[in-house]
Steps between C-alpha positions, in 0.01 A plus 500: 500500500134551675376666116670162326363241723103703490522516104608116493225423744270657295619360146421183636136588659431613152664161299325314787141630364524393131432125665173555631445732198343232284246392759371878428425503144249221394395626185883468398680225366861404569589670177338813576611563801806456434494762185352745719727544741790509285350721217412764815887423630600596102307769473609672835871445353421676204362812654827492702739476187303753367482760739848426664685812520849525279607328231358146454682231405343179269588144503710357215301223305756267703330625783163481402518162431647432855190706671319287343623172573561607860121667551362143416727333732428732786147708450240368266589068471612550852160585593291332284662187646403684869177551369467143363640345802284698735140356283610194570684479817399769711653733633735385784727225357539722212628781676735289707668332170519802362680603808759295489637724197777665762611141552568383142659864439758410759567153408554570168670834545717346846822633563800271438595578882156371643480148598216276390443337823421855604177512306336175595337639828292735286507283231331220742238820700394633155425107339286408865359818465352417128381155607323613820311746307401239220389292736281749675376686226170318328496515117286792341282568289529727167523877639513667181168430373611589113621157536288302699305417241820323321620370814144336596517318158839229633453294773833449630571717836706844387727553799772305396447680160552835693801432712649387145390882378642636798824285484555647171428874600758470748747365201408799307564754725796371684659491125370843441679615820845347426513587107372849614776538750780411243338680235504835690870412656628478158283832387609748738494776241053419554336686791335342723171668445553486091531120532176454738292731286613337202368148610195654644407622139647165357265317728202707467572443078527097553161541749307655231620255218425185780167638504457585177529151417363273794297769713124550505354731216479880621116460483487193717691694751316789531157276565644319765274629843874554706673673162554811722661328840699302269622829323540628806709193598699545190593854616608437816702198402631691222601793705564390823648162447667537184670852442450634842653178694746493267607831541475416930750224471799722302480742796514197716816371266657809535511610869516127641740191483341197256492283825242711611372562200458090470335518820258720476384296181341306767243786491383428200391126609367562854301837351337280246396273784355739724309616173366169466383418806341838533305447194395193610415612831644254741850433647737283376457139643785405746684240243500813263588736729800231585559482103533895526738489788720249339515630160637834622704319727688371188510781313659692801728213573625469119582900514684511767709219354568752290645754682 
């Protein structure tokens, strides 16, 4: 159990870091950073397919087109709403919306035996949690400085705008996570490691085609003062966060129960957090800290309604 709980720990140290990620790149637009994670994420998949030992097995076109689908949902929309969301909002009510994705997995996925009136202490810790944090967090300005330059042009205030990007994100992947689920329940004939490094190259194939189309040309890139940090940022974010997190949270799946599995989710939020604050350098104020306590609070309290 001590192996599942230190590889689901450290799934979500690395998932925590992609939210302070754009705050590192400023030559990099939303767009681009998004592609470059997910292109290194495809790539690494690739080389695994490739050099996996045995014989390999390909997707059907059936399920090609449902990598697809499912690698926007989850991987590169997913995050370019993050990455959106975090421009305009910052970086802490972001990551606490986006937290909330445990919650709308279990309401919509409750058991038939679990009572509703079980949920709404959670429910009630995780929505004070949200408005605390709003309240104590002041609106930003641009981080990603690809886009400043748009941004500076409209004068209404973008924070709303973000939580609305970050609202959606959390749509997106909490989809991705329950049409994922069913898709693999009803595919048990797919490993588990076929189907992951399937949508890694699926997403790294969408990536390059999103930045194809709306990313900054090649050229521009490379003449940007911080192109190697951000590359660098791309790597790890790629690597680490993407296939190597990923990878983390199956042996987590594997050796623990999902209720702690759906706690230690929580990670994910409070490591993205620290991250913040750390870049920042300064501590949380006390109504955040507050927001902090409260959200996990109702995160813990709406899992062990679950039990």
């Amino acid at each position: 159990m001590g192996g599942g709980i230190l590889a689901g720990l450290l799934a979500g140290a690395l998932w925590g870091w992609v939210f302070i990620a754009p705050r590192m790149t400023a030559g990099l637009s939303s767009v681009d950073l998004a592609a470059g994670r997910f292109v290194v994420f495809g790539a690494m998949s690739l080389l695994v397919l490739a050099l996996m030992p045995g014989q390999r097995r390909w997707p059907t076109w059936p399920q090609v087109g449902w990598a697809l689908a499912l690698s926007v949902l989850g991987f590169s929309g997913y995050y370019w709403l993050l990455v959106l969301a975090i421009r305009d909002a910052g970086t802490e009510v972001p990551t606490l919306i986006i937290g909330t994705i445990p919650l709308w997995i279990m309401l919509l996925g409750k058991p038939h035996g679990l009572r509703w009136a079980a949920l709404i202490p959670g429910l009630l810790l995780t929505a004070a949690g949200l408005a605390l944090m709003v309240q104590a967090t002041p609106a930003p300005t641009p981080t990603l400085a690809a886009d400043a330059a748009a941004s500076a042009a409209h004068t209404t205030p973008h924070f709303l705008r973000g939580i609305g990007y970050a609202v959606t994100g959390m749509v997106s992947w909490t989809a991705f996570s329950l049409l994922n689920a069913t898709w693999l329940r009803r595919h048990p004939e797919v490993s588990l490691s076929d189907w992951s490094n399937w949508l890694g190259v699926a997403t790294g194939s969408g990536a390059l085609l999103l930045w194809l189309a709306l990313g900054t040309p090649a050229q521009a890139l490379w003449a940007q003062p911080g192109f190697m940090q951000s590359v660098w940022v791309c790597l790890v974010s790629g690597l680490g966060s993407a296939w190597l997190a990923t990878w983390l949270w199956n042996v987590a799946s594997q050796r623990l129960s999902a209720s702690l599995c759906g706690q230690l989710i929580v990670s994910e939020t409070l490591f993205a957090l620290l991250y913040s604050f750390l870049l920042d350098g300064h501590w949380p104020s006390w109504p955040q800290l507050a927001a902090c306590v409260l959200f996990t609070l109702g995160i813990l309290f709406s899992i062990k309604a679950h039990r």
